[in-house]
C-alpha positions in Angstrom: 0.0 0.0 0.0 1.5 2.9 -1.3 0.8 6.5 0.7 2.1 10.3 0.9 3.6 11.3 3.8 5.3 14.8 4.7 8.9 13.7 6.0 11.7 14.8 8.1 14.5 12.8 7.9 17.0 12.5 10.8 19.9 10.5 11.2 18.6 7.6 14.0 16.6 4.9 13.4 13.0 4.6 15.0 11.0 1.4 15.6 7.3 1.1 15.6 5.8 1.2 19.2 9.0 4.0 19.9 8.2 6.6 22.1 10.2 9.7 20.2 10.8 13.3 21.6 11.2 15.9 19.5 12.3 19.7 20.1 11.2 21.5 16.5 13.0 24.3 16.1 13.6 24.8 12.0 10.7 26.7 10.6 10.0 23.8 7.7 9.8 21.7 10.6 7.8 23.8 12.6 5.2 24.1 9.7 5.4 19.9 9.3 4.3 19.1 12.6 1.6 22.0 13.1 -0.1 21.0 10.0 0.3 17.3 11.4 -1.5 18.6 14.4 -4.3 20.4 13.0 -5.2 18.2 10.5 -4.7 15.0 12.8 -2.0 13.6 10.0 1.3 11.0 10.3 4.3 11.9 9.0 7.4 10.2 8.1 11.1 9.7 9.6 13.1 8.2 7.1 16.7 7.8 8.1 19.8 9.6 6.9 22.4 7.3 7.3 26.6 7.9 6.3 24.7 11.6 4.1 22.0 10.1 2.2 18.5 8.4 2.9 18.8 4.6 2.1 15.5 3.9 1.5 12.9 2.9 4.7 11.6 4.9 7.7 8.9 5.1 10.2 5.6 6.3 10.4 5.1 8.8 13.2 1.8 10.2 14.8 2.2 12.9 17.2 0.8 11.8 20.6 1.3 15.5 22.8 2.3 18.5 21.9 4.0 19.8 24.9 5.1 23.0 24.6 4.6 25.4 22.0 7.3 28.6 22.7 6.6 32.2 22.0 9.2 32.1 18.3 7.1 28.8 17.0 9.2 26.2 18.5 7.9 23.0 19.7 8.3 19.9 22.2 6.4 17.5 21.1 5.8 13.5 22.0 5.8 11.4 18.8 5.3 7.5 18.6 5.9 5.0 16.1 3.1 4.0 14.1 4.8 1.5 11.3 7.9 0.7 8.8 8.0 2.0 5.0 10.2 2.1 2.1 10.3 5.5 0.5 8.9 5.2 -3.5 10.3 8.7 -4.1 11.8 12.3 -2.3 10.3 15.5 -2.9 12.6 18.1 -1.2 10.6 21.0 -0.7 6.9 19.7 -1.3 5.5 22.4 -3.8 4.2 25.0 -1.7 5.9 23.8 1.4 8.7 24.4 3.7 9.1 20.9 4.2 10.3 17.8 2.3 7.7 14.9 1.5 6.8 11.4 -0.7 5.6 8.8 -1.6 5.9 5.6 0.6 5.2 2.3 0.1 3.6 0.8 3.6 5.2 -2.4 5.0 3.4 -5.5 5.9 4.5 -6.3 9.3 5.4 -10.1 9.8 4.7 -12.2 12.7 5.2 -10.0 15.6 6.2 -13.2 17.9 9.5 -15.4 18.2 10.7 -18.5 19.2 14.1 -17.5 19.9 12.9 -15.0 22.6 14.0 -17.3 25.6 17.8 -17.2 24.0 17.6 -13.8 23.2 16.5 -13.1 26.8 19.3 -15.2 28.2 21.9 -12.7 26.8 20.4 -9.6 27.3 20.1 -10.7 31.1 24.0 -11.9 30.9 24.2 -8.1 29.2 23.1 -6.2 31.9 24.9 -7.8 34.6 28.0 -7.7 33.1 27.6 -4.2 33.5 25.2 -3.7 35.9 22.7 -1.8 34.7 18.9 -2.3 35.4 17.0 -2.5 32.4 13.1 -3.2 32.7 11.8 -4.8 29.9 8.9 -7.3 29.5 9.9 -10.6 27.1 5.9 -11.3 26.7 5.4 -7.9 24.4 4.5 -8.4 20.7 7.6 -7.2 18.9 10.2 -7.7 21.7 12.9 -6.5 19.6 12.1 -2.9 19.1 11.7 -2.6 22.6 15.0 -3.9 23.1 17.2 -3.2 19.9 18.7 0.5 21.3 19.6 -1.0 24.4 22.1 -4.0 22.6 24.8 -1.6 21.6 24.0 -1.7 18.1 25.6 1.0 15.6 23.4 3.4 13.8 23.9 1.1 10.3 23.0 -2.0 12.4 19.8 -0.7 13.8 19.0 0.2 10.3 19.3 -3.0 9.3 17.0 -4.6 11.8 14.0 -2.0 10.5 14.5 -3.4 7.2 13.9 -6.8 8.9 10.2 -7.7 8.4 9.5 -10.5 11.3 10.0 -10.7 14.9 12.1 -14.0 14.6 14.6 -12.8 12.2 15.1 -8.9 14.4 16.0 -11.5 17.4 18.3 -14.1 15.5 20.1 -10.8 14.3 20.1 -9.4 17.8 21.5 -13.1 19.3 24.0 -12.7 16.8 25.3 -9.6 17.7 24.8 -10.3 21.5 26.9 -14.2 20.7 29.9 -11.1 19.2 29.3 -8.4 22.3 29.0 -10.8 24.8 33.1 -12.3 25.2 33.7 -8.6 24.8 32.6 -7.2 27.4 32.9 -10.1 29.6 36.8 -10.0 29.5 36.5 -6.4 29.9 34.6 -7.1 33.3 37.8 -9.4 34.0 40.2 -6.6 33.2 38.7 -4.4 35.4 38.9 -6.8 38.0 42.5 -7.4 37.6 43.2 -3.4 37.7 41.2 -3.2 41.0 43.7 -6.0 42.2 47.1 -4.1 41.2 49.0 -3.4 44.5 46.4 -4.8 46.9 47.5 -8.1 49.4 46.9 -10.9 47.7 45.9 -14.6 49.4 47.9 -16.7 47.1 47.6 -20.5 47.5 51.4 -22.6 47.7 51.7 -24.2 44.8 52.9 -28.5 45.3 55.8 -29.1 42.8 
């Protein structure tokens, strides 16, 4: 299903379900999301990725506008609505500030996994390697957005995990990377201990030769 969308392309990736927080300070920009507003529209986030726009994006629907300052800036509460591939880039829209076009809609796949046991194994090994609380709820339809920011992934790799269209093959691709990140950052853990032992006493068992 192919629809227009006004777009503002920025260079992160955004996952359906995403809770996004934007502070719209560019006039075109300004002008995007107050027509969004008044006229109850989506727009579009495709992202710019190593200076160009590689092709998909997300579907955002503003959820709160929070503040709107004196000079026309904004704070607004976005959230993401869906994936798309972009069909083509208009940049301004005729009679606009802004930059819009065509996009073709993706089908989401199955939004559930198998693999989400393994996949929550090493996100719990993750987290306690470096102690850090993360609350997150395995059950949730689409586990892997919720989760694929919090993994350590670079910008290109996050990328390709939007362009991944079920929930089984986002998790392989996050227990792949987790399987690489993992030995990392456990012998960094061991390191660390090692340093804290420099010039402390040491309890040393004798050795039977």
């Amino acid at each position: 299903m192919e629809k227009t969308l006004a777009l503002f392309p920025l260079n992160l990736v955004v996952y359906p379900g995403e809770d996004l927080n934007l502070h719209i300070f560019e006039p075109r920009y300004q002008q995007l999301v107050s027509e969004c507003i008044e006229e109850e529209r989506t727009f579009g986030i495709p992202a710019f990725i190593n200076n160009k726009l590689p092709g998909y994006g997300t579907e955002m629907h503003v959820t709160t506008l929070h503040k709107r300052y004196p000079d026309g800036r904004m704070d607004i509460k976005s959230r993401g609505v869906g994936v798309f591939k972009l069909v083509n880039f208009e940049n301004p829209v005729a009679g606009k500030l802004y930059a819009g076009g065509e996009v073709e809609l993706v089908t989401p796949g199955d939004g559930y996994s198998a693999h989400t046991k393994a996949l929550t194994e090493r996100l719990d090994r993750l987290y306690d390697l470096l102690q850090i609380e993360v609350d997150y709820d395995s059950s949730d339809e689409n586990f892997s957005y919720k989760v694929a920011h919090k993994v350590g992934l670079s910008i290109d790799q996050e990328y390709d995990v939007l362009q991944l269209d079920s929930e089984a093959e986002r998790q392989l691709f996050l227990i792949q990377h987790l399987n690489t990140v993992l030995p990392v950052v456990s012998d960094m853990e061991r390191t660390k201990q090692r340093i804290r032992m420099n010039g402390h006493f040491k309890n040393l068992d004798p050795l039977n030769f």
